[in-house]
C-alpha positions in Angstrom: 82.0 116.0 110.6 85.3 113.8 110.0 88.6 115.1 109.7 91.5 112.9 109.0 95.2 113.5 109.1 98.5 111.9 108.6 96.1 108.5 108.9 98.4 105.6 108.5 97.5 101.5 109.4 100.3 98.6 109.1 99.2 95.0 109.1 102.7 93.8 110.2 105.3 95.2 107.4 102.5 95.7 105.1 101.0 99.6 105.0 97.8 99.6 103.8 96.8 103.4 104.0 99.3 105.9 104.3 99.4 109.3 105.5 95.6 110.0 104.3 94.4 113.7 104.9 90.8 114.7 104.0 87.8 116.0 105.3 84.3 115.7 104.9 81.7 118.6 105.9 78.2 118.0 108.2 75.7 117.0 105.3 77.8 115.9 102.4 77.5 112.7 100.6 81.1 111.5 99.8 82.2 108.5 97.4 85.2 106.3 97.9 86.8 105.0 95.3 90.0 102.2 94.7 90.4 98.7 93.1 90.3 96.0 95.4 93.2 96.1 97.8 93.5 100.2 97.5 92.5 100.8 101.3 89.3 101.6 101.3 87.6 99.2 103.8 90.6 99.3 106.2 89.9 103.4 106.3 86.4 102.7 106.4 86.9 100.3 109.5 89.0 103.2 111.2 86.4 105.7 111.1 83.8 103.0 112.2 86.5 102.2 115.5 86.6 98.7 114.4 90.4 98.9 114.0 92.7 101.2 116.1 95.4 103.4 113.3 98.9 102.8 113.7 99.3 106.6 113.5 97.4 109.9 112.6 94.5 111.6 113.3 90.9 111.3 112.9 88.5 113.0 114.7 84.4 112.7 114.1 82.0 115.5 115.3 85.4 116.5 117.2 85.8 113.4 118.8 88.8 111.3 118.5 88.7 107.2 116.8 91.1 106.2 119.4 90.6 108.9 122.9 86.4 108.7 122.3 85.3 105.7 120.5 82.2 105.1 122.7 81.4 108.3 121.8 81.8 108.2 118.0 79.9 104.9 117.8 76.6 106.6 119.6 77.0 108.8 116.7 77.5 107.0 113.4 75.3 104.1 111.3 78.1 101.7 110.3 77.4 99.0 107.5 80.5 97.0 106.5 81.3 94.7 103.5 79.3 91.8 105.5 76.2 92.9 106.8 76.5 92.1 111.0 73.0 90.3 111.1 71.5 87.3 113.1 69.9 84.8 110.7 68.0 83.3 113.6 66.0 86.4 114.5 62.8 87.8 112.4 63.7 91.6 110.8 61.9 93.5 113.5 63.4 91.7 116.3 66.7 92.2 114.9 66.2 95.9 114.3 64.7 96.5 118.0 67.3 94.4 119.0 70.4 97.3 117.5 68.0 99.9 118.6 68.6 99.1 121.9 72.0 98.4 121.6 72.6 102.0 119.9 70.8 103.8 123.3 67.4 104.2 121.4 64.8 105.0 124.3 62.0 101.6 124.5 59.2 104.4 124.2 60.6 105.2 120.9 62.1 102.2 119.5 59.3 100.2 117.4 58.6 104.2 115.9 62.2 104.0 114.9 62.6 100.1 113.6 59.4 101.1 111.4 60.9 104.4 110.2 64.1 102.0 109.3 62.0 99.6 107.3 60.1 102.4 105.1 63.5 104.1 104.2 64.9 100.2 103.1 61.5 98.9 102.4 61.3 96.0 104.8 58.1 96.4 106.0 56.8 93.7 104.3 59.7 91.2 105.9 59.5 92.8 109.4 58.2 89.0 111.0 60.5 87.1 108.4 63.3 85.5 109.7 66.7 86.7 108.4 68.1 83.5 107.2 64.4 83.3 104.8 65.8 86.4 102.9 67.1 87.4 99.4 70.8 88.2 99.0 69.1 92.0 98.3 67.1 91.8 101.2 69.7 91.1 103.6 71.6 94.1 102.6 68.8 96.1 103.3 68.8 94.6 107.0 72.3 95.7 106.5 71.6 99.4 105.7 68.8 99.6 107.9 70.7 98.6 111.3 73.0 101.6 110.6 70.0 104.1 110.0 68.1 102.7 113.2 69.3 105.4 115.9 69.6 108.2 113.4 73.0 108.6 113.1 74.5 111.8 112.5 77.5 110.0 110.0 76.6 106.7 108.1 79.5 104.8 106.8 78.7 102.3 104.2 81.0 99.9 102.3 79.6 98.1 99.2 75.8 99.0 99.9 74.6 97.9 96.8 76.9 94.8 96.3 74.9 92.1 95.1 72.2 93.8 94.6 69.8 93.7 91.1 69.1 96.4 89.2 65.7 97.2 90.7 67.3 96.9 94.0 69.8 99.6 92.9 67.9 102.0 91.4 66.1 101.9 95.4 69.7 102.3 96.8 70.3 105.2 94.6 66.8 106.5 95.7 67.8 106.0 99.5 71.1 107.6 99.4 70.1 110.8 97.9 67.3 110.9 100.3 70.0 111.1 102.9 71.5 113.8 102.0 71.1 116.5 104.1 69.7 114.8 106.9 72.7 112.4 107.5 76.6 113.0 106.2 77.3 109.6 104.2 81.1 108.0 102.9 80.2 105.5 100.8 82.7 102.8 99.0 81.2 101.1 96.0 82.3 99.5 92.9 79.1 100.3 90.8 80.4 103.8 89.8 77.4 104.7 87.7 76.2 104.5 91.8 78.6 107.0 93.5 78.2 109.2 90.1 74.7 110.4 90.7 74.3 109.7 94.2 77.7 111.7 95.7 78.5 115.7 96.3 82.3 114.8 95.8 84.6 111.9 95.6 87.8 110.5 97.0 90.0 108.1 95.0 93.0 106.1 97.1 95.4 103.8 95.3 97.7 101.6 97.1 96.8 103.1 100.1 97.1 106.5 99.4 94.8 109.3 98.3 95.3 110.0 94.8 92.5 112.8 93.9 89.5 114.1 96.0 87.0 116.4 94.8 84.0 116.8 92.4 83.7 114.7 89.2 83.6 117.4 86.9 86.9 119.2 89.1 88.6 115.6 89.2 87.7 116.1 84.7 89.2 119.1 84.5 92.6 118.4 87.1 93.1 115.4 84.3 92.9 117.6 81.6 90.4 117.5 78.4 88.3 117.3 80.7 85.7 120.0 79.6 83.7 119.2 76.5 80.7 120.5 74.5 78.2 117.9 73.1 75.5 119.6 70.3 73.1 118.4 67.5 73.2 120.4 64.5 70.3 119.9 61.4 72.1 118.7 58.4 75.8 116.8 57.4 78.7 117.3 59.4 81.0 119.4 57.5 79.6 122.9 57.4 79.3 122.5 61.3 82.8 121.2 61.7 84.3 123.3 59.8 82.7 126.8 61.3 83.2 125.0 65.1 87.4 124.4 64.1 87.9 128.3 64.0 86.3 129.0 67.0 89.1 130.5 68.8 89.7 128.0 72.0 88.5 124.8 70.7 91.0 121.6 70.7 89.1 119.5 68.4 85.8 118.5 67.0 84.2 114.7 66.8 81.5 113.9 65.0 79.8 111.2 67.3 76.8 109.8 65.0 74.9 111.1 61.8 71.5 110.1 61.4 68.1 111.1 59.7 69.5 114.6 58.9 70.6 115.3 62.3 74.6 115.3 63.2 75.7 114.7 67.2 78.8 116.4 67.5 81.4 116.3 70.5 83.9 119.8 70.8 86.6 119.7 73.2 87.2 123.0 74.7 89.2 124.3 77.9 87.1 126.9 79.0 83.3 127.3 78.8 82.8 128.3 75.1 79.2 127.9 74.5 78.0 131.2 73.6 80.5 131.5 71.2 79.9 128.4 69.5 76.6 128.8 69.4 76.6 132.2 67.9 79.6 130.9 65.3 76.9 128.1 64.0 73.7 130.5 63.9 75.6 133.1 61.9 76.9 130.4 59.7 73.7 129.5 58.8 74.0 125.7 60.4 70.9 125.0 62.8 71.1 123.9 66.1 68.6 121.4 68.1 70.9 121.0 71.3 73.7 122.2 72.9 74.8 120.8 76.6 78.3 120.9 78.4 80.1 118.6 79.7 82.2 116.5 81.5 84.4 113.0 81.3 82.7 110.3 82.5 83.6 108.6 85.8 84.6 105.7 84.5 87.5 107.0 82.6 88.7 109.5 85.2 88.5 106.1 87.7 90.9 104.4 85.1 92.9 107.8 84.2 93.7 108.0 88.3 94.5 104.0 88.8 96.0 102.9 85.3 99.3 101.1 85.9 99.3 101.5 89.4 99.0 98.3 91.2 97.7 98.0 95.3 100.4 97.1 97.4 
């Protein structure tokens, strides 16, 4: 669906993405990650043909940003960090209105404004005018406009900025219905967001890409990244000290202690569960739960940017 190479854009003197190569496959869900200032909605507005590269490649459904963009725009859903809506027009009005500017056929564009609304839930507002709605609302209009013609790619920046937490827990709901059906990049800074709404992520620093891949992969290429969490019945030292001679294991945390149970935390390079749970059942220690796992994405975020400022 997108492939990008050697993609570099200068404002003047100032570069701010350099050389980026990645590409995303027909289907996935992709997060993009960076501080403020990192690149992200400059790439964004590339792929979207709002801004021309200064050099490199990207190509969308095999059609190239800067030989096809006509063609590229009949074939994405773009929402950028400002939602591009008319205050002065009602919902449905505005919503017909980019139907017909994105090539959908009369016959079937009030079907497809409706179909918009359900997926964003905006039915209710559909005779409100825009300038009447919520901050929340409005980025719905936002998300809905890019969903209208059915694109094959939607590009979103920020979807969920500003919106409360009822409002994102819907967001979350609507992005993982796309998958599948549409290939999403989304940029957000709510990473609790792109954590259980992505397939894989990209991370770009100072205009460069940093790391790409899944979360747990982007754990493990950190290192410590592989962990095994587990309740045991009973105090903590009979378990700890059975788990500490399990060949492979780095160390062992004892997380909490409470009402007889002990939450443990054992950090491990490989996938040891078997054997630690064999080691505690033979050594008489009883075991209520046992779960791997993986770094959270907030610490591999930090791990990937710390120290490095945008430039």
């Amino acid at each position: 669906m997108i492939h990008v190479e050697g993609l570099t854009k200068y404002y003047g003197a100032h570069a701010a993405i350099r050389d980026l190569a990645f590409t995303i496959t027909k289907g996935e869900v992709v997060g993009f990650l960076g501080l403020n200032g990192a690149g992200k909605t400059t790439t964004l507005k590339v792929l979207g043909c709002v801004l021309l590269p200064t050099s490199g490649r990207v190509r969308i459904e095999g059609f190239d940003v800067v030989e096809n963009p006509h063609d590229i725009r009949r074939r994405i859903g773009f929402l950028p960090d400002t939602p591009p809506i008319y205050e002065e027009m009602t919902v449905g009005d505005y919503l017909s209105f980019v139907a017909q500017l994105r090539g959908v056929p009369r016959s079937q564009a009030r079907a497809r404004v409706e179909e918009a609304e359900e997926r964003t839930a905006l039915g209710e507002v559909d005779r409100v005018p825009i300038r009447a709605l919520s901050h929340g609302f409005r980025q719905r209009v936002g998300v809905a406009q890019a969903l209208v013609h059915r694109p094959a790619l939607l590009v979103l920046d920020e979807p969920s900025s500003g919106l409360d937490p009822a409002q994102i827990v819907e967001m979350r709901s609507l992005l993982r219905g796309l998958r599948g059906e549409h290939t999403v990049l989304v940029s957000s800074h709510i990473l609790s967001e792109i954590s259980q709404t992505c397939d894989r992520l990209l991370v770009i620093q100072a205009g460069k890409l940093v790391a790409q891949g899944t979360e747990e992969e982007l754990a493990q290429r950190l290192g410590g990244g592989g962990f095994v969490s587990l309740d045991v019945v009973g105090p903590a030292a009979p378990a700890v000290a059975l788990l500490s001679a399990v060949p492979g294991v780095l160390q062992v945390t004892v997380q909490r202690e409470e009402e007889g149970v002990t939450t443990l935390r054992v950090d491990a390079p490989a996938e040891l569960r078997p054997v630690i749970a064999r080691a505690l059942v033979m050594g008489g220690v009883e075991l209520l739960r046992l779960e791997r796992g993986t770094e959270q994405l907030e610490s591999i975020f930090l791990k990937l940017t710390h120290g490095r400022e945008a430039a």
